[in-house]
C-alpha positions in Angstrom: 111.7 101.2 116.7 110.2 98.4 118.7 110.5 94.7 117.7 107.5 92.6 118.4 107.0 89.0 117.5 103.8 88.3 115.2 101.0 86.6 116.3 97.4 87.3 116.8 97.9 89.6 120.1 100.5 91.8 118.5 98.3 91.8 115.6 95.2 92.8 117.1 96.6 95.1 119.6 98.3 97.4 116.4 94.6 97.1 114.6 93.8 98.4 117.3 96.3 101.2 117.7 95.7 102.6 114.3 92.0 103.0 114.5 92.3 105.6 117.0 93.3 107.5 114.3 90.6 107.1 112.5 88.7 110.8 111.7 85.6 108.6 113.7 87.3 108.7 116.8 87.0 112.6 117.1 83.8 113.2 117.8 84.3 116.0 120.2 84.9 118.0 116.9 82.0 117.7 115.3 79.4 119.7 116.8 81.8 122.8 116.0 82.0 121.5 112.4 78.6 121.2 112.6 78.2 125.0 113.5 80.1 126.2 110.5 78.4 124.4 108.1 75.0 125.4 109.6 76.5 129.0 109.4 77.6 128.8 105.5 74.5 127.5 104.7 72.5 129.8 106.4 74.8 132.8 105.6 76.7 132.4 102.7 79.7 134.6 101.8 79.4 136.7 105.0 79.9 133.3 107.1 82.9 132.7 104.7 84.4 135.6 105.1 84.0 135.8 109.1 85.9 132.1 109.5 88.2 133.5 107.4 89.4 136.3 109.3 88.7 134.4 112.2 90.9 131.1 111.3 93.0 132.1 109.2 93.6 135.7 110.6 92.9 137.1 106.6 90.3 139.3 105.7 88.8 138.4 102.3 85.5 140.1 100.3 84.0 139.1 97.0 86.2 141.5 95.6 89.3 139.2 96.1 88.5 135.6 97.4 89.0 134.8 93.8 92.3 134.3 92.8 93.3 136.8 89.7 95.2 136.1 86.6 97.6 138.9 87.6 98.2 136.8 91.1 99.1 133.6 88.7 101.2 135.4 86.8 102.9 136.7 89.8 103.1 133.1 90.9 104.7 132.0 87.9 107.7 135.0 88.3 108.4 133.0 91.8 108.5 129.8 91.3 111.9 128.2 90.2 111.7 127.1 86.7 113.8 123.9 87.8 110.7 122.8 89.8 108.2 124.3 87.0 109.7 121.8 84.6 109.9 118.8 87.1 105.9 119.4 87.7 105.4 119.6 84.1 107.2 115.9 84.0 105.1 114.6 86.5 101.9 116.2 85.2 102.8 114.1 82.1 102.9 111.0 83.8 99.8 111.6 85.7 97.8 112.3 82.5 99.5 109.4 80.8 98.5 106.7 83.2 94.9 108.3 84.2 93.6 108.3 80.3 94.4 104.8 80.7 91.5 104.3 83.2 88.8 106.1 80.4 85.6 104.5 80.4 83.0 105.1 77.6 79.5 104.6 76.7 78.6 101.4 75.0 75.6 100.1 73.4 74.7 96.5 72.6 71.7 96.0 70.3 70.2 92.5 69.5 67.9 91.2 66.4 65.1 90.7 68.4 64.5 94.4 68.9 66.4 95.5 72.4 69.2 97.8 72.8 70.8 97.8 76.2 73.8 100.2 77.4 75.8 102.6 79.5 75.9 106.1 78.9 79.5 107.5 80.7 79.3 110.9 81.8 81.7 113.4 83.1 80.7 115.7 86.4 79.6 118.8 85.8 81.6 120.8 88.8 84.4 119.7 90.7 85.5 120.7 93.3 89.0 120.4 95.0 90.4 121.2 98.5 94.2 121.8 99.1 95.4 122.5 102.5 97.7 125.2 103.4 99.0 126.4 106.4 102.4 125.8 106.6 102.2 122.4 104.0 102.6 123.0 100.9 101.4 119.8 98.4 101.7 121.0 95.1 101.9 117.4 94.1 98.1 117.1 95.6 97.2 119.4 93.0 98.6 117.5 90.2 96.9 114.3 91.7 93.4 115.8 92.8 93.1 117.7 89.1 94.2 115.7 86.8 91.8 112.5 86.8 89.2 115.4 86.8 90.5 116.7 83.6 91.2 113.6 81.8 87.3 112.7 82.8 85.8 115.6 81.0 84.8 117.8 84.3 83.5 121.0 83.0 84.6 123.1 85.6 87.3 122.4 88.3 86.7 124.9 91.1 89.9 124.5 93.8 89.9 126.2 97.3 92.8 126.4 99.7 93.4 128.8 102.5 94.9 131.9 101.8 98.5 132.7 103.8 98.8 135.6 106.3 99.7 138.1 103.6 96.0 137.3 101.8 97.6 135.4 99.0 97.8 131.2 97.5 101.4 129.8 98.3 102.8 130.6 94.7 103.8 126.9 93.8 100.3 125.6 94.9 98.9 128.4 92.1 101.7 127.2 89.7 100.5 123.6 90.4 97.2 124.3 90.0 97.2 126.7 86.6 99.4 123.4 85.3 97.0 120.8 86.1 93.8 122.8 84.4 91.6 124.2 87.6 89.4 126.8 86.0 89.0 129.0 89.3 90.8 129.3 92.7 89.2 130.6 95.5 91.1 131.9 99.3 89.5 129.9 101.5 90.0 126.3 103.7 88.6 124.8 106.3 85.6 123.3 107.1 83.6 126.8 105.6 85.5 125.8 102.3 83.5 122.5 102.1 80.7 124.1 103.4 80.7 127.2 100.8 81.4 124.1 97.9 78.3 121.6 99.1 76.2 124.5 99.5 77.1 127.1 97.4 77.2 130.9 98.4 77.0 134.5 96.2 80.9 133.9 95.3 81.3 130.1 95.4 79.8 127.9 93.3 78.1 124.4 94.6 79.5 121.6 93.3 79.0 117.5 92.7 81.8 116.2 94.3 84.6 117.4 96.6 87.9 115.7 96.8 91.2 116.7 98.4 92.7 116.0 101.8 92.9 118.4 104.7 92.9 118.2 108.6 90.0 116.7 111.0 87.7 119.9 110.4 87.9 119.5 106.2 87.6 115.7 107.2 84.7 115.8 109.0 82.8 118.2 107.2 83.5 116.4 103.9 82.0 113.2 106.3 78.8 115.9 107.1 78.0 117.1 103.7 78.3 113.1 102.0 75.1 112.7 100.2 73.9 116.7 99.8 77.2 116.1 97.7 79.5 113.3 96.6 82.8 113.0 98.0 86.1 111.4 97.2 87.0 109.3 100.6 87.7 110.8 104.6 91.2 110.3 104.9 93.0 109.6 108.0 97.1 110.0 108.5 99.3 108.7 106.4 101.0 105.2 106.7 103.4 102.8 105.2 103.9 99.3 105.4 107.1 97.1 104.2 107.5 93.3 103.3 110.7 92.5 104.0 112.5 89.0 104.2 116.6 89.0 104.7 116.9 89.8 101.3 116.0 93.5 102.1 118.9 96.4 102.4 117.8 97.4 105.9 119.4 101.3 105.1 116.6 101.1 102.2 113.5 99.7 104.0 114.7 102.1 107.4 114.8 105.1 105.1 111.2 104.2 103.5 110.1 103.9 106.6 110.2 107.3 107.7 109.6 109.0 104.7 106.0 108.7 105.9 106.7 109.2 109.4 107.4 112.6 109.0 104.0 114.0 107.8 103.0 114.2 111.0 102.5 112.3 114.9 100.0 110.3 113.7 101.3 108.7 110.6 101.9 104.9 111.1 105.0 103.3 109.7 105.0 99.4 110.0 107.9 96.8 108.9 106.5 92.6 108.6 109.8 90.8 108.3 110.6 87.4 108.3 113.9 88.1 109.4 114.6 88.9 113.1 118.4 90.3 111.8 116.7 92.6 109.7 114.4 93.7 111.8 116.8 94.7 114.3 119.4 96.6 111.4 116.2 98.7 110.5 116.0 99.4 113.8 119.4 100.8 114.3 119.4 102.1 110.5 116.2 104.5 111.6 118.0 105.4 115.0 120.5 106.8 113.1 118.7 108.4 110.3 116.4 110.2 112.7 119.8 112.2 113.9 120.2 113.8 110.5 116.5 114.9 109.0 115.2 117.9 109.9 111.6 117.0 110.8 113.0 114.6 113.7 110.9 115.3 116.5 108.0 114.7 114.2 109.5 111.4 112.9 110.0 110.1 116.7 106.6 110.9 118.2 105.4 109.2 115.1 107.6 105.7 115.8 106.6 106.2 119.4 102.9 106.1 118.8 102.6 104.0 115.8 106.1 102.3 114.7 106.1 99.3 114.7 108.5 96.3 113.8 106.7 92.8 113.5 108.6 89.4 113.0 106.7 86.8 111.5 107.2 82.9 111.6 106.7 82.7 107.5 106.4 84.8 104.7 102.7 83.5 104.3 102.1 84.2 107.9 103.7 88.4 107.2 101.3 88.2 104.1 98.3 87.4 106.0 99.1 90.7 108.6 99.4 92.5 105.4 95.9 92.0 104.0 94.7 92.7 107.8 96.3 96.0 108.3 95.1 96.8 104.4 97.5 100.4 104.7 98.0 103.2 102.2 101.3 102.1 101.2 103.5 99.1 100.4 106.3 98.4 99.9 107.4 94.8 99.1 111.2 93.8 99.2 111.5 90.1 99.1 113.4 87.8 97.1 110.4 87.5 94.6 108.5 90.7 95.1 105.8 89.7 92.2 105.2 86.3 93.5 104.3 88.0 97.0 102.7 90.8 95.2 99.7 88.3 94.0 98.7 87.0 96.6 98.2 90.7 98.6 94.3 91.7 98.6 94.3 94.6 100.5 96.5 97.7 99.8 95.7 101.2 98.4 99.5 101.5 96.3 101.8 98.7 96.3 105.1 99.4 95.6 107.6 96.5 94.3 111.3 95.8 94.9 113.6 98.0 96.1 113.9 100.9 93.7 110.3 101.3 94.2 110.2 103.6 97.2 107.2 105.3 98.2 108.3 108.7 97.2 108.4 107.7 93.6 104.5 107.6 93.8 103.7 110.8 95.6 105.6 112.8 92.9 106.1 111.5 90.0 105.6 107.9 88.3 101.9 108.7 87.3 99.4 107.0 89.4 97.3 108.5 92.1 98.6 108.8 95.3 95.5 109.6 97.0 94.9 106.4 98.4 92.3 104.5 101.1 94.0 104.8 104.4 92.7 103.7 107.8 91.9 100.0 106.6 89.7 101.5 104.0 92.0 99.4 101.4 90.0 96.6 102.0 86.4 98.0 100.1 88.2 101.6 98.3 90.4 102.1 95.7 92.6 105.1 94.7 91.2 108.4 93.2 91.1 108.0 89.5 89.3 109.0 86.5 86.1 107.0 87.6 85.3 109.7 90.7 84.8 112.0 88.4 82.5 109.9 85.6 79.0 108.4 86.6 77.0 106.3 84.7 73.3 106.0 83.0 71.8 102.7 81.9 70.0 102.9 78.6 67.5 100.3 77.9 65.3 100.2 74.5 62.8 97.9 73.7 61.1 97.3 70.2 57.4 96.9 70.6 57.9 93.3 69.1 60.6 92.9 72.0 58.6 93.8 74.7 55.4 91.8 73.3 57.5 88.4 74.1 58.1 89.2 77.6 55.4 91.7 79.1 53.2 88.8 80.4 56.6 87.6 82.3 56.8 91.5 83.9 53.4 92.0 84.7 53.5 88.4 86.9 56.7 89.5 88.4 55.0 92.8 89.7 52.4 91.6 91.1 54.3 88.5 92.9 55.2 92.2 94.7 51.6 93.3 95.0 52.8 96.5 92.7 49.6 96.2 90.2 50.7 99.8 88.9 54.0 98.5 87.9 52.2 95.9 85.8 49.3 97.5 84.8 52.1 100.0 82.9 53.4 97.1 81.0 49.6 95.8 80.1 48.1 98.9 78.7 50.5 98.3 75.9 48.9 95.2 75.1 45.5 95.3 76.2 43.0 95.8 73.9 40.7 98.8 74.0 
């Protein structure tokens, strides 16, 4: 991996580097995405079908696009009941940790006669993308479905492209019938968020879509935000580490490209104090590479966005860390908490060294769909609030009102919106 001394060039030159990546830097797709959606819209299940065949080389009706009971049961007979009970543990922790996030209503009423509050509602229909292809995410499922269900969504409707043989990847259906989706349709892509923000004769329309998926779901989730809400556009993956000489350099190499090898444009970043360190990571990843089976993957990744940046001061590694705001982090310092508080920007941060990335994408219980991109510095994980939205309830007394209409009415028309007070003043004019 290269080793660069921090300082603003380095810094601004990797900002840089990683907002190519960015689903807003591939325009050239989106007049094709554009094109689908159009087509779904227009033409419902028969524009479904058509990508269908066409993308995914599968021809599907509304006789099976729907996945049966008889196909989950099937699903069940091939999944290995060693991994059945593993996602079962995690599906606990998920749940656990996501009812902690529960908002409710509240109400606060006062002597004088007002009642204000917040009403918390669940959605009405979700729905959730899962990629297929040849990745299969069955912890995606657990993550994009469970917040939903501890919210109180009525209906979870989950689409994911069917394989070559016309069927869901087993463990994905396993995953899914786990986590509580109420229906699974066969189909991905950009028509997938199309046929869910739009709705067709098989395909319900929804309130919200969340899920990840390539630069077509990407871009048409970006294209449909506001017919329908949406959980975030997510970019590559990426992973940054604290590190000071204190770290195991094996530990923090390893971490390193656990994210590398989704794919050749994850990002995988190291801030060190420690120029000895930096350059045993180095060697540590060199040598990893030579065993793992996705290696190509993981060096294209490095390549293009590895990086190894050595800082003059812990405070000064900090700073780069609230700048590059990524996905992941992982701190491993000699006090990981005291470093820990004084990070702003970061969608899952990860402390000390038995803290390892992985631990979060499968099983310790919060979300790991996370902002990515710099995102971390204005969103937040998914949680149980994407699936809740909120009323405000007001209630006034006529006595209440009687104290303070004369304030209102003077207010509205300081905005030249005589209506607006007028409606207050006919309750207190006299006839």
């Amino acid at each position: 991996m290269r080793i660069e001394t921090l300082d603003e060039t380095t810094k601004n030159n990797l900002l840089k580097d990683l907002l190519r990546r960015s689903p807003d830097s591939y325009g050239e797709y989106e007049a094709g995405v554009q094109s689908i959606l159009q087509d779904v819209r227009e033409k419902r299940d028969s524009a479904v079908f058509a990508y269908t065949e066409k993308f995914d080389g599968v021809k599907i009706d509304a006789d099976n696009i729907k996945v049966t009971e008889e196909e989950i049961a099937e699903a069940y007979e091939q999944v290995d009941a060693g991994l059945l009970e593993i996602i079962r543990k995690a599906l606990k922790n998920i749940e656990e940790y996501h009812a902690k996030q529960m908002q409710y209503s509240w109400f606060d009423s006062k002597p004088d006669g007002t009642m204000l509050g917040q009403k918390v509602t669940p959605l009405w229909r979700v729905g959730v993308y899962v990629p297929g292809g040849k990745a299969v995410y069955p912890s995606s499922v657990l993550m994009n479905i469970m917040p939903a269900k501890v919210a109180g969504v009525h209906e979870i409707v989950m689409v994911t492209p069917p394989g070559k043989d016309g069927k869901v990847n087993p463990t994905t259906l396993v995953a899914a019938k786990e986590a509580g989706a109420d229906v699974v349709y066969k189909v991905g892509g950009a028509q997938a968020i199309a046929a869910l923000a739009y709705g067709t004769e098989s395909i319900p329309k929804v309130d919200k879509i969340v899920g990840p998926g390539n630069i077509y779901v990407a871009l048409a989730k970006k294209a449909v935000y506001g017919h329908v809400s949406i959980d975030s556009i997510a970019g590559p993956s990426e992973i940054l580490v604290l590190a000071d000489e204190t770290a195991n350099p094996r530990y923090v190499a390893a971490d390193l490209l656990s994210q590398a090898e989704h794919d050749e444009l994850a990002s995988a970043i190291l801030v060190t104090t420690s120029r000895e360190l930096a350059e045993k990571v180095s060697d540590e990843a060199d040598a990893f590479i030579k065993q793992l089976s996705r290696a190509e993957i993981i060096q294209k990744s490095l390549d293009n966005y590895g990086h190894i940046l050595v800082a003059d001061s812990l405070e000064d590694a900090i700073e780069a860390v609230n700048e590059i705001a990524s996905e992941h982090l992982e701190i491993m310092t000699a006090d990981p908490y005291q470093a820990m508080m004084k990070v702003r920007n970061a969608g899952a941060i990860f402390i000390g060294e038995y803290s390892s990335e992985p631990l979060g994408d499968y099983f310790a219980g919060p979300n790991h769909i996370l902002p990515t991109n710099g995102t971390a510095k204005f969103f937040s994980p998914l949680s149980v609030d994407d699936f809740l939205k909120k009323s405000s309830l007001i209630a006034y007394s006529k006595e209440a009102l009687e104290k303070v209409h004369e304030d209102i009415e003077r207010f509205a028309e300081a905005e030249q919106l005589t209506a607006h007070a007028n409606s207050i003043r006919v309750r207190f004019a006299r006839k």
